[in-house]
C-alpha positions in Angstrom: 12.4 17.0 12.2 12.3 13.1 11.3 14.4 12.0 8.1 11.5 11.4 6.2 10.1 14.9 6.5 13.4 16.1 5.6 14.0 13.1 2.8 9.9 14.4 1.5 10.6 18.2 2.1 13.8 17.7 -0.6 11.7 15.8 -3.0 8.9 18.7 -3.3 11.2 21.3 -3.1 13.0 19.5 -6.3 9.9 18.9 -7.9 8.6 22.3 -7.4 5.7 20.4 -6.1 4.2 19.4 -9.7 5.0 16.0 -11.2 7.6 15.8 -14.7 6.1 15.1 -18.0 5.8 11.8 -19.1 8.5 10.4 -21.0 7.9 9.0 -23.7 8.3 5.0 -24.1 11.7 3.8 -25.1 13.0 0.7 -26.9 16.4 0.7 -25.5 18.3 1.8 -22.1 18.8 5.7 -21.8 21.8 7.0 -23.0 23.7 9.8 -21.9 26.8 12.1 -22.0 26.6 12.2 -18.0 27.5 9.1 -16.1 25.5 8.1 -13.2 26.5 8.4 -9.5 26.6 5.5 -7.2 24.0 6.5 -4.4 26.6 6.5 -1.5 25.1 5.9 2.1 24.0 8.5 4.1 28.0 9.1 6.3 26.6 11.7 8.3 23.5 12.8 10.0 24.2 16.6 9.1 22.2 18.8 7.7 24.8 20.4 6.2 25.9 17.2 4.8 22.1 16.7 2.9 22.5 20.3 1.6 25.9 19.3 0.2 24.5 16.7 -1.4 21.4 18.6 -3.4 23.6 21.5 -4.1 25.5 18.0 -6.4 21.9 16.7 -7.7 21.7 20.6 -8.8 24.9 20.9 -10.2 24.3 17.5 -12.1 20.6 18.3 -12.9 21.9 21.4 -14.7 24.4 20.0 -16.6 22.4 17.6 -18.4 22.2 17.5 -21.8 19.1 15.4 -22.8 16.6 13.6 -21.2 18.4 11.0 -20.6 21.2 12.2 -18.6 17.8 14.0 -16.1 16.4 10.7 -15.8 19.6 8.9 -14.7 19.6 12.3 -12.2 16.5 11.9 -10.7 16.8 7.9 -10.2 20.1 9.2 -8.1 18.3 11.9 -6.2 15.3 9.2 -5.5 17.6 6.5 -4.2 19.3 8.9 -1.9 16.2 10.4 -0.8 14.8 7.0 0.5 18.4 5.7 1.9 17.7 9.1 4.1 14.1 8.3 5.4 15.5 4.3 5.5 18.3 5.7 7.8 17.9 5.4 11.7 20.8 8.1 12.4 18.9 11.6 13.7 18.8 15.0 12.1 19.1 18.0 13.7 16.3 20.2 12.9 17.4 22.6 10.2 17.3 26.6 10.9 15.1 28.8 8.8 18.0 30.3 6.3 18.7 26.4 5.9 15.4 25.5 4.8 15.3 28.7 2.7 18.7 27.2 0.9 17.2 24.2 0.9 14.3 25.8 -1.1 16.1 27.3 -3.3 18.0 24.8 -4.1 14.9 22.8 -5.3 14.1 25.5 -7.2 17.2 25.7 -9.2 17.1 21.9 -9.8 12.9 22.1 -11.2 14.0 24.6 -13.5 16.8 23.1 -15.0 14.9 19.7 -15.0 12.0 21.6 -16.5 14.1 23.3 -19.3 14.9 20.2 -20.1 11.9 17.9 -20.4 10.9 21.2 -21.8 12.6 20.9 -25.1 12.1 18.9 -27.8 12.8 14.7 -27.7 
């Protein structure tokens, strides 16, 4: 399995293959209670390593307070995602219980992200 089909495979699984709401339009830079993470290179060529790394956009991703901090998430998950399909090192191809982790762990970040673009601005 190729990087991007892995890098793509994260994305829908996080998205829970519909798009976020709209935000709406803001004057100033988001704020939030949750500092963003520097998007570190990819170090190793793992699977393991990528599932270590969602299981961190999850854990992030659910505790988010606001809007904000989700955004700043996201942006983070995105810029890691295409450093993966930008990166020349090869995957192993990931066994089915990984990929059903892997799901999962999409699943766990939609909802939380969900929840909260859910609530109220």
């Amino acid at each position: 399995m190729t990087r991007a089909t892995i890098a793509f495979a994260v994305l829908i699984a996080a998205c829970g293959g519909k798009a976020a709401p709209p935000s709406p339009p803001q004057n100033k830079a988001p704020e939030s209670t949750q500092p963003a993470a520097t998007v570190e290179p990819v170090s190793s060529s793992s699977v393991e390593g990528v599932m270590a790394r969602m299981e961190s956009f999850v854990t992030r991703m659910c505790g988010c307070p606001d809007r904000a901090c989700a955004e700043l998430v996201q942006k983070d998950m995105t810029d890691w995602s295409v450093a993966i399909a930008k990166s020349s090192k090869p995957m192993a191809k990931p066994t089915d219980a990984m990929m059903t982790q892997m799901t999962e762990l999409g699943t766990r970040y939609a909802e939380c992200m969900t929840t909260i673009y859910s609530a109220a601005p």
